[in-house]
C-alpha positions as CSV (number, residue, x, y, z in Angstrom):
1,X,-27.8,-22.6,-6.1
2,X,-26.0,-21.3,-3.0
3,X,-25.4,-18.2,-2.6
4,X,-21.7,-17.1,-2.1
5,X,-20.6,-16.1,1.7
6,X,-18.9,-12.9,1.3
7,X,-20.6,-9.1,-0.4
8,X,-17.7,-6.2,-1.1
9,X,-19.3,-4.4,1.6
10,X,-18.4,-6.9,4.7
11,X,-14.4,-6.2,2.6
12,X,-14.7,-2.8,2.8
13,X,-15.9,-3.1,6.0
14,X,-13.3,-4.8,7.3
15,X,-10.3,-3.0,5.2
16,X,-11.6,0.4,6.5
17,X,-11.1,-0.4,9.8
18,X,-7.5,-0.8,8.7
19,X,-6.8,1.5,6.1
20,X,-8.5,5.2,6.8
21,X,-8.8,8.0,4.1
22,X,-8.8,5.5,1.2
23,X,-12.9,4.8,0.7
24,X,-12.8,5.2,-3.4
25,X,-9.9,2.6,-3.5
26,X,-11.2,-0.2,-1.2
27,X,-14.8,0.2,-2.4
28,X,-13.1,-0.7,-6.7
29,X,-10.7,-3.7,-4.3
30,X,-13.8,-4.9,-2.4
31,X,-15.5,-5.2,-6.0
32,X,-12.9,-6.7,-7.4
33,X,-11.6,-9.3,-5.1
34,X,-15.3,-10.4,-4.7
35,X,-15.6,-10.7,-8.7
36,X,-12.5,-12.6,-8.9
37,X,-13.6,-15.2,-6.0
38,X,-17.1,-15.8,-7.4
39,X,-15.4,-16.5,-10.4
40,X,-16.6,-13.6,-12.7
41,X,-14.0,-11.4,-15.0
42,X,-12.6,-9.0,-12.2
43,X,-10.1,-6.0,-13.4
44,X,-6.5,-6.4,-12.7
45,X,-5.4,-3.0,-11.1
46,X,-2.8,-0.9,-10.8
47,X,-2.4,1.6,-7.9
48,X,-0.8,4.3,-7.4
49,X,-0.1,6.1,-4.2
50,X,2.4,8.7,-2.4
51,X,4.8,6.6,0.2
52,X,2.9,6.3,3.5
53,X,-0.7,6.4,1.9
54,X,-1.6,2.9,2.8
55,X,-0.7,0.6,-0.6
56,X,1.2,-2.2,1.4
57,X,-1.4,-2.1,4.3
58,X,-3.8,-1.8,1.8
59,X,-2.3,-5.5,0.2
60,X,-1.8,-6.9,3.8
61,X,-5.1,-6.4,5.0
62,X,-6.8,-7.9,2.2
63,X,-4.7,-10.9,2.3
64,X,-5.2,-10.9,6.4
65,X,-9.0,-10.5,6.1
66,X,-9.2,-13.7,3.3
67,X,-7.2,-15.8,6.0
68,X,-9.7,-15.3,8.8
69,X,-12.1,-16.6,6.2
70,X,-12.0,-20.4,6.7
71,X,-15.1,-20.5,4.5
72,X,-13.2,-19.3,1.7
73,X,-10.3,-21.0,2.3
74,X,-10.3,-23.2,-0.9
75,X,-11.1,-20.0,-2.9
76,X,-8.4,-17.9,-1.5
77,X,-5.1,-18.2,-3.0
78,X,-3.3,-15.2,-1.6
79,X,0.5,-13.9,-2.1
80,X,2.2,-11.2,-1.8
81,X,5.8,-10.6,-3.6
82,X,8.1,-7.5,-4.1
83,X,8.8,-6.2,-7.2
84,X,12.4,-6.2,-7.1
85,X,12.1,-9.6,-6.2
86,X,10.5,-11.0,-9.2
87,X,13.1,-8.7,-11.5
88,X,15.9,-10.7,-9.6
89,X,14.4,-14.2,-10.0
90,X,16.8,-15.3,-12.9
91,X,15.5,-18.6,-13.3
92,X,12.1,-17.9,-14.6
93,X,12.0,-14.5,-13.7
94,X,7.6,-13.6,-13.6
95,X,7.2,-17.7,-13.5
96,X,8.2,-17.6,-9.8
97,X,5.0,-16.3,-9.2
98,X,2.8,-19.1,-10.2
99,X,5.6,-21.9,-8.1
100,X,4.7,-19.6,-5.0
101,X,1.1,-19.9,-5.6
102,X,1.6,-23.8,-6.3
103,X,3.1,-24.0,-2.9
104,X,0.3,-21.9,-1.6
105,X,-2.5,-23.8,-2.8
106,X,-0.5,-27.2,-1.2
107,X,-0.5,-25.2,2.4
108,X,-4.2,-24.6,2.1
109,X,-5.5,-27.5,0.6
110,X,-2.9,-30.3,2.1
111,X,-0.3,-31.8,0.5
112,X,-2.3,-34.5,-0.6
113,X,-4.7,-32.9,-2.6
114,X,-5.0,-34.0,-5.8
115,X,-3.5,-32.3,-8.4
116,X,-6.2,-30.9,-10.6
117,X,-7.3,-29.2,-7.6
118,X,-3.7,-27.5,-6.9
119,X,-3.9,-26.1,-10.7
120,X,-7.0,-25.2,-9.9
121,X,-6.2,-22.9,-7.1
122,X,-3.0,-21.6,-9.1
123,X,-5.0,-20.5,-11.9
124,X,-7.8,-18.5,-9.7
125,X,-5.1,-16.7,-7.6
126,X,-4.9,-13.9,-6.2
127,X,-1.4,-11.8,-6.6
128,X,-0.2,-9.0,-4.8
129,X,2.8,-7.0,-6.6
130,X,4.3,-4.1,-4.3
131,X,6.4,-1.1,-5.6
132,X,5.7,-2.0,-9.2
133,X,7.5,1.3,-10.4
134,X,10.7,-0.5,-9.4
135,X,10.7,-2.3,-12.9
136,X,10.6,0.9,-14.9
137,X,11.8,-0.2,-18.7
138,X,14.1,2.8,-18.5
139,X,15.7,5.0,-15.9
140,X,16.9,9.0,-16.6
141,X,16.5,8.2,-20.2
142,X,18.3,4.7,-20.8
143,X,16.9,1.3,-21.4
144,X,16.8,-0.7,-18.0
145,X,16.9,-4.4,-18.8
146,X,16.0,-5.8,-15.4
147,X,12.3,-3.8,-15.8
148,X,12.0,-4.9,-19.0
149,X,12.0,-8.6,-18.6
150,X,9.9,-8.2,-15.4
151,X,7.5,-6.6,-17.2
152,X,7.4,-8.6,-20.5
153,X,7.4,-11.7,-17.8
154,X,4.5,-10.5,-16.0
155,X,2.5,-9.7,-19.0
156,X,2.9,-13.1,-20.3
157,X,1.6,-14.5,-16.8
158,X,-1.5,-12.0,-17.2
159,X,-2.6,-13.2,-20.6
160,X,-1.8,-16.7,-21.5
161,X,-3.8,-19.3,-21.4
162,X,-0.3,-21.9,-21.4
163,X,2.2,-21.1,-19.3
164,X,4.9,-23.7,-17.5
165,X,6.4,-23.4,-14.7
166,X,8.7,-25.7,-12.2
167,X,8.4,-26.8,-8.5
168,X,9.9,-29.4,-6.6
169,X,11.5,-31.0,-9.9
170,X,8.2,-31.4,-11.7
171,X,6.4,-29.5,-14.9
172,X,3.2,-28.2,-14.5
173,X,1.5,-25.7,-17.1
174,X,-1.8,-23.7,-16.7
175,X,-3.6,-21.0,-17.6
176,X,-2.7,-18.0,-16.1
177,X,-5.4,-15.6,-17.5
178,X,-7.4,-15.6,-14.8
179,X,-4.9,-14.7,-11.9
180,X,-5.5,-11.4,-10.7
181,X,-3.0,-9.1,-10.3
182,X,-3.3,-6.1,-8.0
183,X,0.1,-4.0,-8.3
184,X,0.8,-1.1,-6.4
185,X,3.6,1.1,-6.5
186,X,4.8,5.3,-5.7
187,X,5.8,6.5,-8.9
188,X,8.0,8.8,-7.4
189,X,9.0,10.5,-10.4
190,X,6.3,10.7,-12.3
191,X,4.6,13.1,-9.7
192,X,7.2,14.9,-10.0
193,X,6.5,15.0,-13.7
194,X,2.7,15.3,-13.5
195,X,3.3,18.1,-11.1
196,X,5.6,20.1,-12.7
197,X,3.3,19.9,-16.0
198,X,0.5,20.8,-13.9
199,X,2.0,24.2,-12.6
200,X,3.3,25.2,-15.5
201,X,-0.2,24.8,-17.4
202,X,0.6,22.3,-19.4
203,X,-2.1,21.4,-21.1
204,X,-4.5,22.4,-18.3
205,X,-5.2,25.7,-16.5
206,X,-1.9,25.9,-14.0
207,X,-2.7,25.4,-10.4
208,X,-3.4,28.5,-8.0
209,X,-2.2,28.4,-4.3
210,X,-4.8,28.0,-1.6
211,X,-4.4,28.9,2.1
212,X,-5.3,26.1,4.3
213,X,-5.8,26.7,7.9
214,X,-5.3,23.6,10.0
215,X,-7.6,21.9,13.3
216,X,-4.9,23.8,15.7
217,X,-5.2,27.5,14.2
218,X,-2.0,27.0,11.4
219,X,-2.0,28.6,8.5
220,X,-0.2,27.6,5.5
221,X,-0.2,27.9,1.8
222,X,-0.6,24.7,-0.8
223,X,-0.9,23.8,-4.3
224,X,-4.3,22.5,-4.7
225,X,-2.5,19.1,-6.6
226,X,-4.5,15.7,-6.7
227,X,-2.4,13.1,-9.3
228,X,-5.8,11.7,-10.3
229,X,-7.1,15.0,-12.1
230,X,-4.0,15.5,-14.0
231,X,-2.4,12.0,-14.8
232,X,-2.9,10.4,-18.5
233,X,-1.9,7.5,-19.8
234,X,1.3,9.0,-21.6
235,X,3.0,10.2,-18.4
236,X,2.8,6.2,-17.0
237,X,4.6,5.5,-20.5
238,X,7.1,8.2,-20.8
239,X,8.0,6.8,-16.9
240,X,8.8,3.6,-18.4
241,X,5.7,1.7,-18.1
242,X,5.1,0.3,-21.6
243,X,1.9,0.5,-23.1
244,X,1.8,-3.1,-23.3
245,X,1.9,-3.8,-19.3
246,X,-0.2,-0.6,-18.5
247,X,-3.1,-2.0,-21.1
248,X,-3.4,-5.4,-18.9
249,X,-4.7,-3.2,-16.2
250,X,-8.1,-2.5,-16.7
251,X,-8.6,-0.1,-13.3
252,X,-5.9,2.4,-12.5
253,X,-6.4,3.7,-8.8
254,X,-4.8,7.0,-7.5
255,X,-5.0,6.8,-3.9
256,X,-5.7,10.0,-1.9
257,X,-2.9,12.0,-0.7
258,X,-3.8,11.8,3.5
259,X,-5.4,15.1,4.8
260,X,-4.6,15.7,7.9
261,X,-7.8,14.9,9.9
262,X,-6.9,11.5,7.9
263,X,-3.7,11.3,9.6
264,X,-4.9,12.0,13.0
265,X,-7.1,8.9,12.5
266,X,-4.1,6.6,11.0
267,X,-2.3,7.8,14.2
268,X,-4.8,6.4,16.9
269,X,-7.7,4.4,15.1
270,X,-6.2,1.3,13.4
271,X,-5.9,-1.8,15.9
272,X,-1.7,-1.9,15.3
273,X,-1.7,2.0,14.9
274,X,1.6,3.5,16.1
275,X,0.1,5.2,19.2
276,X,-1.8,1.8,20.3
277,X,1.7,0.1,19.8
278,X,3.7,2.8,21.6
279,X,0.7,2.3,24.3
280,X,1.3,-1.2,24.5
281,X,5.0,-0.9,25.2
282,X,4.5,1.3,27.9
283,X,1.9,-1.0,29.3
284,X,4.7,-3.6,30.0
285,X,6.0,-1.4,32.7
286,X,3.1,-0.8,34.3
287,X,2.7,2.9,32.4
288,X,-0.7,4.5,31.0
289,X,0.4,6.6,27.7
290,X,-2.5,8.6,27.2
291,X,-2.3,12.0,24.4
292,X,-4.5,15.5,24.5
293,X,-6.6,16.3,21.6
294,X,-4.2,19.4,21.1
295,X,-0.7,16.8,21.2
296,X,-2.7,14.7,18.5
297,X,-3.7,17.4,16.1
298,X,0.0,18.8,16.3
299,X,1.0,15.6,15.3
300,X,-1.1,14.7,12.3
301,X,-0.4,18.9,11.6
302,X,3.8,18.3,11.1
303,X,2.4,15.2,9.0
304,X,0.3,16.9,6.5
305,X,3.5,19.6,6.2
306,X,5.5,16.4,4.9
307,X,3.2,15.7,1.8
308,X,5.5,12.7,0.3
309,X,6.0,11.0,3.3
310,X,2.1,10.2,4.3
311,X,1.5,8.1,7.6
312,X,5.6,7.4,7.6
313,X,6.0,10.7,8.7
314,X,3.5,10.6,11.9
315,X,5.7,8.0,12.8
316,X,9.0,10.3,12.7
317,X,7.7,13.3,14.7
318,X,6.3,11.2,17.3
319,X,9.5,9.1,17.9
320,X,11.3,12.4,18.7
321,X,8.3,13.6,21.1
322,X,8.3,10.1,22.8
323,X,12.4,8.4,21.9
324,X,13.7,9.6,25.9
325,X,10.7,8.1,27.3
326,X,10.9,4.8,25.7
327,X,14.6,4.2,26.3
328,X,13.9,4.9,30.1
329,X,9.9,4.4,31.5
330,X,11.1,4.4,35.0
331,X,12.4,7.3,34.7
332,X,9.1,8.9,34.3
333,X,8.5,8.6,37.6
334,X,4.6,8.0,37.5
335,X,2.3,5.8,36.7
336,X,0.9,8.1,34.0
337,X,2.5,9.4,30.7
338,X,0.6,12.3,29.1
339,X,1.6,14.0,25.8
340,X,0.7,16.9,25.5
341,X,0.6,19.9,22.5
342,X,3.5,21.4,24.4
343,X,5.7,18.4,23.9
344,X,4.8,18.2,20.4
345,X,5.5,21.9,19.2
346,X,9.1,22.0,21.3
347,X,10.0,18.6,19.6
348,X,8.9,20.2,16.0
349,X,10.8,23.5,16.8
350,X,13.7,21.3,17.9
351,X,13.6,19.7,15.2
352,X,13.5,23.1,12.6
353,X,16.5,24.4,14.8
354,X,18.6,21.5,14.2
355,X,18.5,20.1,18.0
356,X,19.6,16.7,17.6
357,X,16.9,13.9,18.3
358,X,16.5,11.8,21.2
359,X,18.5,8.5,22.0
């Protein structure tokens, strides 16, 4: 029997090198996706993360890494759709999803690959679903239609064993059981929720403030609040998730909110991080961007301030450090660009005061 080409730990390998503070999560994906390609029972799973903590890179890099596998390449049925997407699709509305993996599985097998082998691939897919809390079966209290016939739809594509769908004029049916289905989605609101239950010792001890004192000497105050110690089932359904859809999902991950020596990695490490991309661009005009230790950890400091906004917000405070530069290199007037912690603290006090941002 030959053994299969790929362990969770050459995925997690490769994911961390894109997707920094999130171990716990890619370790249960790693698993997972291996399970499901192996062709063992693998747990569909539902994450849950603040914006900016890495859910969409999370889905990309997976799908990325697979790709560069041509030795999995008949195994690997990969796609990736939105969730507002699939509530608009109003001729089949969940359905779509199995026509896009059909076409997927005719791009990686050819188009004249027989057709048991197309069904094949469809019904061992791998499905990607982002901002999942978009199809909510109610919203402030009232029924929301749209959510509720994505989520009925989707629920039907996770558990039967007969479902039909149409491409290109023809009727196929399969059994879409054994697709799995990682969705991934904020859930805004329902921190809020969880939160406010939390601090007012709702059922639990309420949360005392902690002083935190950051790399660069800050000191601030914080609410010691992980979603993952507080969350139960009940706030997902009172959200307008119904018990129905949440019980398909055999692994619920709560991604970590980012710390900030997590940010200060996100900021540099990754290969298409924002400081290696704004390093590229300056590299066209024959400029070296380099950044102090201090400039960095001011950076990733203002980030961690902004707890809802995760990486998204390292990318707001640098644009206002580095937007004049950009629009005119030359007028640098060196070869060299260094920021520096100065830079950063007048562009975050600029920014407190109201000065407006750079054009």
């Amino acid at each position: 029997m030959d053994t299969f080409p790929l362990r969770p730990r050459e995925v997690f390998e490769a994911l961390s090198a894109t997707v920094v503070g999130q171990d716990a999560a890619i370790r249960e994906l790693s698993v997972a996706i291996v399970k499901h390609l192996v062709g063992h029972p693998a747990p569909n799973i539902l994450m849950i993360g603040n914006s900016g903590s890495g859910k969409t890179t999370l889905m990309r890099a997976i799908e990325q890494f697979l790709a560069s596998r041509p030795d999995l390449s008949h195994s690997a049925n990969v796609i990736r759709i939105n969730a507002n997407v699939l509530a608009e699709e109003h001729q089949g509305y969940g359905r779509v999803v199995l026509g896009r993996l059909f076409a997927n599985a005719r791009t990686i097998l050819g188009t004249d690959a027989a057709l048991p082998n197309l069904l094949r691939s469809v019904e061992h897919g791998i499905v990607f679903i982002d901002e999942v809390d978009k199809i909510r079966a109610q919203v402030s209290g009232q029924p929301n239609v749209r959510g509720i016939v994505a989520q009925e739809a989707l629920l039907t594509l996770m558990e039967n064993e007969n479902v039909e769908f149409e491409t290109n004029g023809m009727n196929f049916a399969v059994n879409s059981s054994n697709v799995l289905f990682i969705v991934g989605g904020a859930f805004e609101e329902l921190y809020e929720a969880v939160f406010r239950r939390a601090t007012i010792g709702q059922d639990v001890a309420p949360m005392k403030p902690i002083v935190v004192v950051s790399a660069s000497g800050e000191v601030r105050e914080e609410l010691p609040f992980h979603l993952r110690d507080y969350l139960k089932y009940e706030d997902l359904f009172r959200y307008g998730m119904t018990p129905q859809f949440v019980s398909r999902f055999e692994s619920i991950v709560v991604l970590n909110d980012l710390a900030e020596s997590d940010l200060a990695r996100i900021f540099v490490e990754p290969e298409a991080s924002i400081f290696r991309t704004s390093r590229a661009y300056f590299q066209r005009f024959g400029i070296d961007l380099q950044i102090t230790r201090g400039a960095l950890i001011a950076i990733a400091w203002d980030a961690a301030r902004q707890k809802r906004l995760g990486a998204r917000a390292l990318r707001e405070t640098f644009r206002r450090v580095i937007g004049g530069l950009e629009f005119d290199p030359a007028d640098a007037g060196s070869h060299v660009i260094t920021v520096d912690e100065a830079m950063v603290k007048q562009t975050i006090a600029g920014r407190e005061q109201g000065t407006p941002r750079p054009r």
